[in-house]
C-alpha positions as CSV (number, residue, x, y, z in Angstrom):
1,X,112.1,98.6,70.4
2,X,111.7,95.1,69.1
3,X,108.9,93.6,71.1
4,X,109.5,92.0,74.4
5,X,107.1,89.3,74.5
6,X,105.4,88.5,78.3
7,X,103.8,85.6,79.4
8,X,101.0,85.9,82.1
9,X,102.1,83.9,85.5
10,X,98.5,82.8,87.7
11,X,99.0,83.7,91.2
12,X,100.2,80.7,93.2
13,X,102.5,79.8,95.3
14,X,106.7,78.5,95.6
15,X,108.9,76.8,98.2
16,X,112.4,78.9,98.5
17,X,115.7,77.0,99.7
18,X,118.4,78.8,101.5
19,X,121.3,76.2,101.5
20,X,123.1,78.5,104.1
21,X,120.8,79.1,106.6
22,X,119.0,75.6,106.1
23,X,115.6,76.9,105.8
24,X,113.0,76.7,103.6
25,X,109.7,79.7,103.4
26,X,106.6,79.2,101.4
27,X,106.1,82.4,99.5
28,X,102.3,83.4,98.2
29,X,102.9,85.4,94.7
30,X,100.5,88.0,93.0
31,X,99.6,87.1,89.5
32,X,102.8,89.3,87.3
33,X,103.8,88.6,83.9
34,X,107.8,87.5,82.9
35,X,109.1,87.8,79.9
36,X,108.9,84.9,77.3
37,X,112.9,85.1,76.5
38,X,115.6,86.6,77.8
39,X,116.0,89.9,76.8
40,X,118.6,89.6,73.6
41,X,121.3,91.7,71.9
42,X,119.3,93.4,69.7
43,X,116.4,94.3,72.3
44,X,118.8,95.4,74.6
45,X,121.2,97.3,71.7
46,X,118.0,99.5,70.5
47,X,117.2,100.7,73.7
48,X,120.9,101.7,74.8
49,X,121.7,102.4,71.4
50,X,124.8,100.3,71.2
51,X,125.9,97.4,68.6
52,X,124.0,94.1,68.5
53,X,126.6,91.8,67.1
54,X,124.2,88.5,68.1
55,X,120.8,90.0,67.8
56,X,119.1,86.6,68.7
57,X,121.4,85.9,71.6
58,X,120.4,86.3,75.3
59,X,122.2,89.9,75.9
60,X,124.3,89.0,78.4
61,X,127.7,90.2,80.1
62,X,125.8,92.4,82.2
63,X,126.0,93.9,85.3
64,X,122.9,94.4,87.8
65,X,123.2,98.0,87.6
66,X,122.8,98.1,83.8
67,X,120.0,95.4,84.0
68,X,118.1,97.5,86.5
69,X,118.7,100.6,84.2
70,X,117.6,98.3,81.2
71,X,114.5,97.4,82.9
72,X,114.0,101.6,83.4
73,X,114.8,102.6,79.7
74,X,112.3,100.1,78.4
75,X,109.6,101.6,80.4
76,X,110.2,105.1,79.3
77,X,110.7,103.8,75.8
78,X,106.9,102.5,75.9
79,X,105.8,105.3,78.3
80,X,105.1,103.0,81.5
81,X,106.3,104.2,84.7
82,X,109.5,103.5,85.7
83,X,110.1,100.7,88.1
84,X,113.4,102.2,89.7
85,X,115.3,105.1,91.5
86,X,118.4,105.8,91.9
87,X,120.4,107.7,94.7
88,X,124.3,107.2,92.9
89,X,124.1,103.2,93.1
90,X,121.7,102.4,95.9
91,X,118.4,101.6,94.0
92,X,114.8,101.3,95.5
93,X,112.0,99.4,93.6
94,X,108.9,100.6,93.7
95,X,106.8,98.3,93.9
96,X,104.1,99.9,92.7
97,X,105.1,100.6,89.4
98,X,103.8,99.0,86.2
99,X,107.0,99.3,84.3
100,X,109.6,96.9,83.3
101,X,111.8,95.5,86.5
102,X,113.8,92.5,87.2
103,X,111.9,89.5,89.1
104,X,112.2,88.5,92.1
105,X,113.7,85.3,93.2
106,X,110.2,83.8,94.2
107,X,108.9,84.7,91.0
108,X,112.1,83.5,88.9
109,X,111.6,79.9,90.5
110,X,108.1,79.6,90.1
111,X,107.4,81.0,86.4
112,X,110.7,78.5,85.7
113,X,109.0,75.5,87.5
114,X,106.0,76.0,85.6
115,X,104.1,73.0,88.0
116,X,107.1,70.9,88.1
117,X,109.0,69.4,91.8
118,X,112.0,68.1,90.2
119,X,115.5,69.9,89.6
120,X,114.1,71.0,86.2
121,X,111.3,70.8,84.2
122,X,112.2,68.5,81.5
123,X,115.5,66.3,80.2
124,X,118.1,69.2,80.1
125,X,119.4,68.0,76.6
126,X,116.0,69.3,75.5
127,X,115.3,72.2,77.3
128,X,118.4,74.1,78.7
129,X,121.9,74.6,76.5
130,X,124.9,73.6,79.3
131,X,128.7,72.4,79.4
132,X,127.3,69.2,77.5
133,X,126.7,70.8,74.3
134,X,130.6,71.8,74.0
135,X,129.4,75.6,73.0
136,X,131.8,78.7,73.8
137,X,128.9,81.5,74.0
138,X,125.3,82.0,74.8
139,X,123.4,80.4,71.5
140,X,119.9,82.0,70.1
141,X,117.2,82.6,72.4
142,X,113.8,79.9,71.7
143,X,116.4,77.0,70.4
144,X,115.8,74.4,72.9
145,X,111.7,73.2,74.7
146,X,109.6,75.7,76.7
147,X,108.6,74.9,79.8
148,X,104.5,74.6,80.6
149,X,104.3,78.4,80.9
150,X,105.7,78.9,77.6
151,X,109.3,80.5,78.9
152,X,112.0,79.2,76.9
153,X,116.0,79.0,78.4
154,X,115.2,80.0,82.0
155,X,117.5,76.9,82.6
156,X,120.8,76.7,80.9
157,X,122.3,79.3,78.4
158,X,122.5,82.2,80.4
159,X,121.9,83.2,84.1
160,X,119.4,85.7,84.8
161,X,119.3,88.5,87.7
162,X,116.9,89.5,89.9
163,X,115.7,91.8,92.1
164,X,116.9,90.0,95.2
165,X,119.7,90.2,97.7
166,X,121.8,86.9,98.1
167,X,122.8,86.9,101.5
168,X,123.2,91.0,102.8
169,X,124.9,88.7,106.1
170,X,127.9,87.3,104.3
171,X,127.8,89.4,100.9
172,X,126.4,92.7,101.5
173,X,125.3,93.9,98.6
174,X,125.5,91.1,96.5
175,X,122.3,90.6,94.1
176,X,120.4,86.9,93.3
177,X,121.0,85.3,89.9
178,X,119.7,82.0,88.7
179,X,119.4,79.3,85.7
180,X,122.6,78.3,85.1
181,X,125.0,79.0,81.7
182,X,126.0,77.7,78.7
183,X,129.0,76.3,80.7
184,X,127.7,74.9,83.7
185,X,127.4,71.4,84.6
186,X,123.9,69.8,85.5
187,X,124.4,70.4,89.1
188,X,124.0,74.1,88.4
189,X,121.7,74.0,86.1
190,X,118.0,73.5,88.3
191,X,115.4,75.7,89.2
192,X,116.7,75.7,92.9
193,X,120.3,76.7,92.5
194,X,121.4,79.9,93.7
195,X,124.3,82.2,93.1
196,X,124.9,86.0,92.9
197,X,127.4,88.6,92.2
198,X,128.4,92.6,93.4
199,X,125.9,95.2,91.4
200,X,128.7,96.2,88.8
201,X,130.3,92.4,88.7
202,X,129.6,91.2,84.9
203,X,130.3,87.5,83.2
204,X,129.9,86.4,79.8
205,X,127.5,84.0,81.0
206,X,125.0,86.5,83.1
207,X,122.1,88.0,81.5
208,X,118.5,89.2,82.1
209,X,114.5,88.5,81.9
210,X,112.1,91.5,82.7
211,X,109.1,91.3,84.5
212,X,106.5,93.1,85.1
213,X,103.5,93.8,87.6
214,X,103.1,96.6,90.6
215,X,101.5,95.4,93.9
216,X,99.9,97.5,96.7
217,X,103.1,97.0,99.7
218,X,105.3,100.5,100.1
219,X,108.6,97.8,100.3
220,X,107.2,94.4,99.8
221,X,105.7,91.9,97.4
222,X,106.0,88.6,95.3
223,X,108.5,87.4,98.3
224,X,110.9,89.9,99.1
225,X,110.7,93.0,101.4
226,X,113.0,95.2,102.8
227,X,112.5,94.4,106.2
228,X,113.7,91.1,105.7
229,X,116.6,92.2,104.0
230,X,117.4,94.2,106.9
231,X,117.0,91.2,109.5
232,X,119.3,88.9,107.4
233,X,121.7,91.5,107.4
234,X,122.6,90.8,111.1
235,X,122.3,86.8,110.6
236,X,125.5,85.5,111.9
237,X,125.3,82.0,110.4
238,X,128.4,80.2,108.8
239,X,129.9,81.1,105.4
240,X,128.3,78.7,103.0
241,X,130.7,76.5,101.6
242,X,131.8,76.0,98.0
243,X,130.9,79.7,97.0
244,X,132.8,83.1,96.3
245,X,133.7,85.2,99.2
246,X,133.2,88.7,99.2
247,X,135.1,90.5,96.7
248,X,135.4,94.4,97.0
């Protein structure tokens, strides 16, 4: 496989909105190490074995179950353990594990941040590809600034998963991604802005960044835990407005 370049994160520490629920939690992070680009076509073609027509391009059109199963081929490919199980489509991290895995939310905003307090981390012309540039598909990963921790596109060109749920109280199953896309307008395109689709929902504009780092918790670290998922499953707060409903 063409090699996935990482970038090591310092531990440290990230302020997480949730526009919905109008509350805001501090979250303490573990060093970990996110990868440099988004994974591309041709990364993502030699470990499925499928056709990279764009080998530079952010892979992208992807579902969260095939990024999750992504993240689990790449480890077997370079004989780390796997970060993931599966029971049919219900998926457990473990969090242990020093393979490849999605990141979560807390550690998407504050490896994109890189230090910064603002909406993004530099004038978006320079660092992110969006609806101003007039392209039609994701363009070459590396083409625009890096932020201070070297990452290039985590704003603009594609959005990214992670590990995360969205809201489990008003879209079940629904999984975090962030960044903005290639056709988004500056109001989506921030380090703050949240969105998130079903497991096997897929756009055009949707791909993926791999992390990596295992952590000591059985169900928690770098933010999220299960037991938190479970409580804000029986949140009975308002429907937030402005995004997708549910969609079975």
């Amino acid at each position: 496989m063409s090699d996935i370049e990482m970038a090591r994160i310092p531990a440290g520490s990230v302020t997480l909105h949730d526009a919905r629920r109008k509350i805001h939690r501090t979250v303490h992070l573990e060093a970990f190490e996110i990868g440099v680009y988004a994974v591309t076509e041709e990364q993502f073609a030699e470990v499925l074995g499928i056709e990279a027509r764009h080998p530079r391009r952010p892979a992208a059109d992807l579902s969260w179950l095939r990024a999750v199963r992504f993240c689990n081929a790449a480890s077997e490919w370079e004989g780390l353990d796997p970060a993931y199980s599966f029971d049919g489509e219900d998926v457990t991290w473990h969090v242990d594990s020093d393979g490849y895995r999605l990141p979560t939310e807390a550690e998407w905003e504050y490896a994109c941040r890189a230090g910064s307090t603002t909406p993004t981390y530099g004038l978006l012309g320079d660092i992110a590809w969006t609806a101003a540039d007039g392209v039609r598909a994701p363009q070459d990963v590396g083409g625009r600034m890096p932020n201070l921790n070297g990452l290039f596109d985590t704003l603009g060109n594609v959005w990214e998963w992670c590990w995360d749920l969205l809201d489990p109280a008003r879209y079940d199953e629904y999984r975090v991604f962030r960044g903005g896309g290639y056709a988004d307008d500056a109001w989506n395109v921030r380090a703050s802005v949240r969105r998130g689709g079903a497991p096997r929902m897929h756009h055009e504009d949707v791909g993926m960044r791999i992390a990596r780092g295992g952590f000591d918790a059985l169900d928690a670290a770098q933010g999220w835990s299960a037991k938190a998922d479970r409580e804000r499953a029986i949140d009975d707060g308002a429907l937030p407005s402005g995004w997708t409903p549910r969609r079975r």
